[in-house]
C-alpha positions in Angstrom: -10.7 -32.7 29.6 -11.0 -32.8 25.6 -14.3 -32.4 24.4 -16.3 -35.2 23.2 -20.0 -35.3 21.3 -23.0 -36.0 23.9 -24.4 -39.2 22.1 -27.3 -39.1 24.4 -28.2 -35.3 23.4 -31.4 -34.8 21.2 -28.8 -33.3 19.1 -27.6 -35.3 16.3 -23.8 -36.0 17.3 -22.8 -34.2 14.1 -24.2 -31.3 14.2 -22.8 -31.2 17.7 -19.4 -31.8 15.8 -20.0 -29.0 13.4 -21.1 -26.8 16.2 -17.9 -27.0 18.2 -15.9 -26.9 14.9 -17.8 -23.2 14.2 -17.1 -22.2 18.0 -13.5 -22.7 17.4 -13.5 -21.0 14.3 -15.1 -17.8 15.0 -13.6 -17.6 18.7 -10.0 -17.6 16.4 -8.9 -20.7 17.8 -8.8 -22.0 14.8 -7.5 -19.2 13.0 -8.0 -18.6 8.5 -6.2 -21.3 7.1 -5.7 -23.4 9.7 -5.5 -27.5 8.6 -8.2 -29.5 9.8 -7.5 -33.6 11.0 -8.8 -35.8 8.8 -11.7 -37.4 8.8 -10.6 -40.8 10.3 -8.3 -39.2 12.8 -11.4 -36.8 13.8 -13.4 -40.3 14.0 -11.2 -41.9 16.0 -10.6 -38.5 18.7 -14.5 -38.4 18.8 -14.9 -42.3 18.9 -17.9 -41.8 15.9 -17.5 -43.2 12.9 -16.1 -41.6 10.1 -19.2 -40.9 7.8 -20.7 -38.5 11.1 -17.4 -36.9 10.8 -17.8 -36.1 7.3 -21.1 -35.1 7.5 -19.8 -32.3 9.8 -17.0 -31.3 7.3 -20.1 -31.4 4.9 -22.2 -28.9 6.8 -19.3 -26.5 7.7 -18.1 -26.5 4.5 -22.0 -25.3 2.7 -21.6 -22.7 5.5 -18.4 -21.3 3.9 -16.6 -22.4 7.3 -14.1 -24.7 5.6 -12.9 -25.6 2.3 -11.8 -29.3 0.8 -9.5 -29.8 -1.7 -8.7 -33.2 -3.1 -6.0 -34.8 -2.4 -4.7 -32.2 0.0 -6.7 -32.4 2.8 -9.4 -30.1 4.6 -8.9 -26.3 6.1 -10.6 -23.5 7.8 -11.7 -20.8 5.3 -9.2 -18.0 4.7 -12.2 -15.5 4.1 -15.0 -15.3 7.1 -17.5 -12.9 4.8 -21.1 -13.8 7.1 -19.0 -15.1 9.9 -19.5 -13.1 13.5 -16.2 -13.0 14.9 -16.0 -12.6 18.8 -13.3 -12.3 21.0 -12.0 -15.7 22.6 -11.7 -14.5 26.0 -10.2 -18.1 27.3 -7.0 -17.1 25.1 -5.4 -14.2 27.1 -2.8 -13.7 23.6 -5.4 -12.7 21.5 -5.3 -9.2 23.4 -8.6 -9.6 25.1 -11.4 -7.7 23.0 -9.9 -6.6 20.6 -8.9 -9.3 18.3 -5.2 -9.2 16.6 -4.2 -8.6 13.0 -4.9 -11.6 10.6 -1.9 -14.1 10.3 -0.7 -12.8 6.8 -1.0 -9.1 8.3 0.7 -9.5 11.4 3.6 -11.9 9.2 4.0 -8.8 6.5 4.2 -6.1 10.1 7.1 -8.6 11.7 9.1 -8.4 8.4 8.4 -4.9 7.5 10.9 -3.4 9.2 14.2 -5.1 8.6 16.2 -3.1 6.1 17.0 -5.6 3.9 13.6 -6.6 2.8 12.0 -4.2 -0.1 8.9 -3.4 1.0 5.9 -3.3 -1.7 3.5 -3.9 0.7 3.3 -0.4 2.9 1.0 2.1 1.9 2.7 4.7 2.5 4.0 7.9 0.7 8.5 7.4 0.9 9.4 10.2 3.3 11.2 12.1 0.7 7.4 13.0 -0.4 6.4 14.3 3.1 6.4 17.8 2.4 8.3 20.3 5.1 5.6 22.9 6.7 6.0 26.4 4.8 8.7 28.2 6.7 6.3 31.7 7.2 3.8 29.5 8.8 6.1 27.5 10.5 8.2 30.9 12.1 4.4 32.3 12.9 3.5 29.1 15.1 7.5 28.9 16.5 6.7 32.9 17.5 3.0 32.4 19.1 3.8 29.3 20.6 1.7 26.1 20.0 -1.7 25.8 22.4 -0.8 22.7 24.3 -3.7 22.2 26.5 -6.6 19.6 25.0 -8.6 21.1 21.7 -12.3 21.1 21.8 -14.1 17.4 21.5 -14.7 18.0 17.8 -11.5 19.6 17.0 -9.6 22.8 16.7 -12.5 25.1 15.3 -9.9 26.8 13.2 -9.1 23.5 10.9 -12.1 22.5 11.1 -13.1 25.6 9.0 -10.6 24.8 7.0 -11.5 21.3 6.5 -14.8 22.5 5.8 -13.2 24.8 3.1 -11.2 22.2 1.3 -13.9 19.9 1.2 -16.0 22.4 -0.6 -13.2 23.7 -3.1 -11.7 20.1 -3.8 -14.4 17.6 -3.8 -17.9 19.7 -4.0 -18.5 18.5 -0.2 -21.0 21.6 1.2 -20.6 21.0 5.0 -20.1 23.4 8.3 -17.9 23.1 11.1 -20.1 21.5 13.1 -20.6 18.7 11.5 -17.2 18.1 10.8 -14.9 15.9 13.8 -11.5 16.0 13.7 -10.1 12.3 14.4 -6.5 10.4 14.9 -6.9 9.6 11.2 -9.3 7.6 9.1 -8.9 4.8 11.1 -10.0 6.3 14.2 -13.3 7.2 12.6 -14.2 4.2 11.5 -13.4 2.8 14.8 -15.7 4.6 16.5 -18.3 4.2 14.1 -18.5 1.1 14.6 -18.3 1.7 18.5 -21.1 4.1 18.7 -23.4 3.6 15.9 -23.1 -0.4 15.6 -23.9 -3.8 18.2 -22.2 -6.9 18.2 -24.1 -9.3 16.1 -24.7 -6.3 13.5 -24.4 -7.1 9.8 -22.4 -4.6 7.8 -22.3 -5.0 4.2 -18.8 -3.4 2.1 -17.2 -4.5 -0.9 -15.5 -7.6 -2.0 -12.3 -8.1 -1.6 -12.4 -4.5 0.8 -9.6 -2.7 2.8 -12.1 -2.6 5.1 -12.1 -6.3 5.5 -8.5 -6.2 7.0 -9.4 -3.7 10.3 -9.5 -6.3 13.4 -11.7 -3.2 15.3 -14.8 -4.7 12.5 -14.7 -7.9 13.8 -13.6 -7.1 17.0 -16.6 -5.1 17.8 -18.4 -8.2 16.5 -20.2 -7.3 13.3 -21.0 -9.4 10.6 -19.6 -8.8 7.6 -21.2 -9.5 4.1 -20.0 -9.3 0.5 -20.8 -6.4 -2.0 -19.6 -8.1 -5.0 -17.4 -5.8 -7.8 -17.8 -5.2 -11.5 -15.9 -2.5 -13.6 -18.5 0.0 -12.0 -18.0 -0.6 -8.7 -19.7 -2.6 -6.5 -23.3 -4.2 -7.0 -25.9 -2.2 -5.5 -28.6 -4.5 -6.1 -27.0 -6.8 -3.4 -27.7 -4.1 -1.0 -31.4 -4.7 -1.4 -31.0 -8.9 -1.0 -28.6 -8.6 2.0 -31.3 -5.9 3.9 -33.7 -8.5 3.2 -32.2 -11.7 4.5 -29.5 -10.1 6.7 -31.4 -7.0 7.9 -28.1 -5.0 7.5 -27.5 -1.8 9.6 -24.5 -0.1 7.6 -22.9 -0.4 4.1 -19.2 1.0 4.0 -17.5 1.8 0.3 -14.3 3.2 -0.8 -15.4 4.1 -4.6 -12.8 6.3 -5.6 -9.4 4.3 -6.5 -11.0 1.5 -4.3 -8.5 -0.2 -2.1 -7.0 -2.8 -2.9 -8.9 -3.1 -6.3 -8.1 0.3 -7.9 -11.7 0.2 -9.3 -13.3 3.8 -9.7 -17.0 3.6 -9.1 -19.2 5.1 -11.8 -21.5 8.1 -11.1 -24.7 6.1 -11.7 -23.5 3.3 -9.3 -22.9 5.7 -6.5 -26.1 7.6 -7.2 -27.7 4.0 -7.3 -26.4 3.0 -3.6 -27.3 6.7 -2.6 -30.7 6.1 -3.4 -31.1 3.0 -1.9 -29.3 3.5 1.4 -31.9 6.6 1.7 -34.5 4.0 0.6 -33.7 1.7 3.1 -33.0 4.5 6.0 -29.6 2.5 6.5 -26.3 5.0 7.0 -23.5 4.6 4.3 -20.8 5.0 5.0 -17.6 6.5 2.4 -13.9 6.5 2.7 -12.2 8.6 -0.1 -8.3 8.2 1.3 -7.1 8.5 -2.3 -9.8 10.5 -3.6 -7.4 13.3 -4.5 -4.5 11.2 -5.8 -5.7 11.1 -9.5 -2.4 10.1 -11.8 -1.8 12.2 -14.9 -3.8 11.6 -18.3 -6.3 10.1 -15.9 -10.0 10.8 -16.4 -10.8 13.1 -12.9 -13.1 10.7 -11.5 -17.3 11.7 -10.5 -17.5 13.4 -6.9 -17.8 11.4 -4.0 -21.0 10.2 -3.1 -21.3 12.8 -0.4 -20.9 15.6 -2.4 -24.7 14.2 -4.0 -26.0 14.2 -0.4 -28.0 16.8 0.8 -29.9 14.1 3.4 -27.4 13.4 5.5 -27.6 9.7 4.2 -23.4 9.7 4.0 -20.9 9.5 6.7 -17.6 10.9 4.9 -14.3 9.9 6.0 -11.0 11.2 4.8 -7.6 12.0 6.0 -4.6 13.7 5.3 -2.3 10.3 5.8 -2.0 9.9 1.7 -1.9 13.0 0.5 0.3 15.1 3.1 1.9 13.1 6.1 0.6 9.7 7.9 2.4 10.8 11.0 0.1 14.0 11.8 -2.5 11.8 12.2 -5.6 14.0 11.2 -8.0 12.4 9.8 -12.3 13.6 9.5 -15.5 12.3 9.8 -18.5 14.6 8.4 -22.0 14.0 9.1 -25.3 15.3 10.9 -24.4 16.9 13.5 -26.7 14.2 15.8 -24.3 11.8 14.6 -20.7 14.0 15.2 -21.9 14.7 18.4 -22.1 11.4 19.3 -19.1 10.3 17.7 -17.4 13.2 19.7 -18.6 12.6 23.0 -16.9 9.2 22.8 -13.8 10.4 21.3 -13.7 13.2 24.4 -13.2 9.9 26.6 -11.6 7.4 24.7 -8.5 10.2 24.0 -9.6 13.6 25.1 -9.4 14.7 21.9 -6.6 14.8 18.4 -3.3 15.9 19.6 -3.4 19.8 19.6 -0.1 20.4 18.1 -0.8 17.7 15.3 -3.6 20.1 14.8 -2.1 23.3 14.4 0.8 22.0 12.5 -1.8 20.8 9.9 -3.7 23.4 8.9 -1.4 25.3 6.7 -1.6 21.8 4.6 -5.1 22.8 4.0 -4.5 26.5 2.6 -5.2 26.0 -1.4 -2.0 26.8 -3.3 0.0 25.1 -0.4 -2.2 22.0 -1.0 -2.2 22.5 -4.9 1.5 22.6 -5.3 1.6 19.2 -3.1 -0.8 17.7 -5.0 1.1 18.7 -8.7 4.3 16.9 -6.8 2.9 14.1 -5.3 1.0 13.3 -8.7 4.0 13.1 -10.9 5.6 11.3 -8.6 3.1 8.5 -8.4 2.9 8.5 -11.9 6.8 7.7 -12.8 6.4 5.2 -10.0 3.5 3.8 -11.6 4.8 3.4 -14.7 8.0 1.8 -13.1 6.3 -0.8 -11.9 4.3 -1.4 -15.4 7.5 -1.6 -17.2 9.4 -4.1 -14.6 5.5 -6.1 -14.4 5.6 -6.4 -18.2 9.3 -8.0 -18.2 9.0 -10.2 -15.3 5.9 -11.4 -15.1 4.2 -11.1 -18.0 2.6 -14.9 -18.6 2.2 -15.8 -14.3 0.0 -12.9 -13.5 -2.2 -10.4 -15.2 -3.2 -6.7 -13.5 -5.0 -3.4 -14.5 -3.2 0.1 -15.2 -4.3 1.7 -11.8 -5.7 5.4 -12.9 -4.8 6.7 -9.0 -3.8 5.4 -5.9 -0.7 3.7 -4.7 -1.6 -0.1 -6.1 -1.6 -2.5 -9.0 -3.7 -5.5 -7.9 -2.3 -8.5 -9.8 -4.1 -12.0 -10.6 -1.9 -14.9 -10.5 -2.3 -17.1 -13.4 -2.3 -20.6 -11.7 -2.8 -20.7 -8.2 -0.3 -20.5 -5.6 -0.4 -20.5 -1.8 -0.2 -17.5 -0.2 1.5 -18.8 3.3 4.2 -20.5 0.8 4.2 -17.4 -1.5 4.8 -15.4 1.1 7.7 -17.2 3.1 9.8 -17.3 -0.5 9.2 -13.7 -1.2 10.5 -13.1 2.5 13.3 -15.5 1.8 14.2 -13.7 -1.2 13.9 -9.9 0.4 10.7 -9.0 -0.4 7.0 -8.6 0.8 3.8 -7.8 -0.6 0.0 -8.1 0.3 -1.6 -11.3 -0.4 -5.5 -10.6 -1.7 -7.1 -12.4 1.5 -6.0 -10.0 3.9 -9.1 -7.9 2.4 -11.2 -10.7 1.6 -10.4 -12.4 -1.8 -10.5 -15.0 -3.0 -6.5 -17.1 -3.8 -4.4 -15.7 -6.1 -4.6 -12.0 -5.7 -2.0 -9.4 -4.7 -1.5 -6.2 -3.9 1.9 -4.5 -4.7 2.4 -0.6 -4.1 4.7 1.7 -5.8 4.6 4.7 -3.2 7.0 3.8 -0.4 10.0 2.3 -2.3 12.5 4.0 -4.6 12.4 3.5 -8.3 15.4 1.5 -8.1 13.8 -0.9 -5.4 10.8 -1.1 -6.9 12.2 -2.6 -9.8 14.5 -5.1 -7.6 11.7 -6.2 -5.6 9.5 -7.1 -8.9 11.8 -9.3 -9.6 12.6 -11.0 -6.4 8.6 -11.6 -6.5 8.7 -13.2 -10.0 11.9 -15.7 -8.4 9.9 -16.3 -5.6 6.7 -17.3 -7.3 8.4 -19.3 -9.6 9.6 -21.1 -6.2 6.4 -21.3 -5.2 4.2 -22.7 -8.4 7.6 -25.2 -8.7 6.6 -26.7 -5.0 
């Protein structure tokens, strides 16, 4: 039976409207996006009038729940930032509790793997740039023979060491072993951060727009999440300090070196700022430097990450070697109090039994420091010429519809589109013409942002795909 308003109800019949409007939203049933009847037709559905209906749209849309535009009609919000998302457990295909990617995401994944599209979305290093393991260290493990039985809960203590000494040498991190876990990447550890540390209903605070923003396993494990908003400097702290007082938030997470999908680097008085105030508040913050180490030449090195100014214990660090080395190994760290590893580690022992040994093993000669150097010196000029490949082909095609920021590391130029364009429509003609990038509200911001990454395709693509982006946004402004 269709749901109808209780006219009876002490409830006024459109807040009851709004209500059930909300439940739909956050239970993804109506999904980011999504077109809304309008007003009359709700009216008539309901069997109100159409000025309770609007009051409804009203209410919803002060909420940030929906967005009005004239002329074209009402829709669900494409960002959620405050929203708690929860699974909607009557809808069996939205895989139960933990909630799929967002539309745009899981459009870019179905397309990402036919050969004839060029793929600037994929942040990934192009195989060619996978470096082969040293051939003495890979005859020394072929003659031992790899340990195939499950590593301890925290990792193999050998690269964990390791870890430990590459933190130090690289970054200025001063941490032991032991409180150091070994995870299936970065994204593993801030999966069961949020798992272990967090509650449903739990406000979490990260920057806006945030790569962050984009995990399903944040609103899956139903935390609410709320906007740090950016500057040149990185993110404002003082918002920290506002959203603990009206939100009572229990975690902010950052990403201030070559900040994805921005590119901003945070300055060393901002991260000292939020360092201060996290250990003011007692709240844990928490700092992913994926592409910390991927500084582009004639770049300014960028300040140390935050946790290399923490001696309190204040910083939950999380890295990977998925940017810098290979994505397949899938090694990734978390470092920490011990309190907290051990935790984190206990619940990794059962969700997995552990990282794969031989992933393991097979990384730690990455780790050794002129092995890691002499990656690092290849990996950087590549980037560079990338970089600069897709400057040059930026300036000559779309120079005039969209304006973007000489990224100083990193994979990614975020671009601003000139006159507004929409993403669903953008998106469909870049497919149409063979190519696909990452449209700004998949990490939270607001229309006319994209992200476009120069790591995975060749230089010859990269310039191809530029310009199939340019015909297809023309296509999409001419609509």
């Amino acid at each position: 039976m269709e749901w109808k308003p209780d006219k009876q109800a002490r409830l006024p019949v459109y807040k009851q409207i709004a209500k059930r409007l909300e439940e739909q939203i956050v239970s993804g049933e109506l999904p980011p996006g999504s077109s809304l009847p309008a007003e009359r037709v709700l009216a008539r559905r309901f069997g109100v009038n159409r000025g309770t209906v609007s009051a409804a749209y009203e209410e919803l849309r002060a909420s940030g729940l929906l967005q009005s535009w004239p002329g074209s009609g009402t829709w669900v919000s494409r960002h959620l930032w405050g929203v708690k998302q929860i699974p909607n457990w009557h809808k069996y295909t939205n895989g139960g509790a933990f909630l799929p990617a967002y539309p745009l995401a899981k459009r870019i994944s179905e397309v990402s793997f036919d050969p004839a599209i060029i793929n600037l979305a994929k942040a990934e290093l192009m195989p060619s740039m996978i470096p082969s393991l040293p051939s003495r260290e890979m005859e020394s493990l072929l003659r031992c023979g790899f340990e195939l039985g499950y590593a301890h809960p925290k990792g193999n203590p050998e690269l964990r060491r390791l870890i430990a000494d590459h933190v130090r040498e690289q970054y200025g991190i001063v941490a032991s072993p032991e409180e150091i876990l070994v995870t299936s990447g970065a994204q593993q550890a801030l999966h069961l951060i949020s798992l272990c540390l967090l509650s449903p209903g739990d406000a979490v605070a990260m920057e806006g727009p945030s790569y962050f923003y984009s995990l399903p396993l944040f609103t899956s494990a139903g935390l609410r999440l709320y906007r740090l908003p950016m500057d040149e400097q990185g993110a404002q702290v003082g918002q920290v300090y506002e959203l603990y007082q009206s939100q009572r938030i229990r975690m902010v997470f950052v990403n201030p070196t070559y900040h994805n999908p921005t590119g901003v680097v945070w300055s060393e008085s901002r991260r000292r700022e939020l360092l201060d105030l996290c250990r003011e508040l007692r709240i844990p913050l928490v700092e992913d430097d994926a592409y910390g180490a991927l500084t582009l030449p004639g770049s300014p090195k960028p300040p140390p990450p935050i946790k290399a100014m923490d001696p309190d214990g204040v910083v939950l660090y999380v890295n990977s070697l998925s940017k810098t080395i290979a994505p397949g190994l899938r090694i990734g760290w978390v470092i920490g109090p011990v309190s907290v590893i051990d935790r984190l580690a206990d619940a990794k022992q059962q969700m997995d039994f552990g990282t794969s040994s031989v992933s393991q093993q097979l990384a730690q000669p990455y780790l050794g420091k002129s092995v890691w150097e002499e990656q690092m010196a290849r990996l950087q000029a590549f980037l560079h010429e990338q970089r600069q490949t897709m400057l040059a082909v930026l300036e000559k095609e779309l120079a005039g519809l969209a304006d973007w920021k000489t990224p100083l590391g990193s994979y990614h130029v975020w671009c601003r589109l000139r006159l507004p364009a929409d993403e669903q429509c953008l998106l469909d003609a870049a497919i149409r013409e063979g190519v696909i990038f990452t449209p700004g509200s998949v990490y939270g911001a607001e229309p006319g942002w994209l992200r476009l990454t120069y790591a995975w395709a060749g230089k010859a693509d990269v310039e191809e795909g530029v310009r199939r982006l340019a015909r297809a946004l023309r296509t999409a402004l001419s609509n």
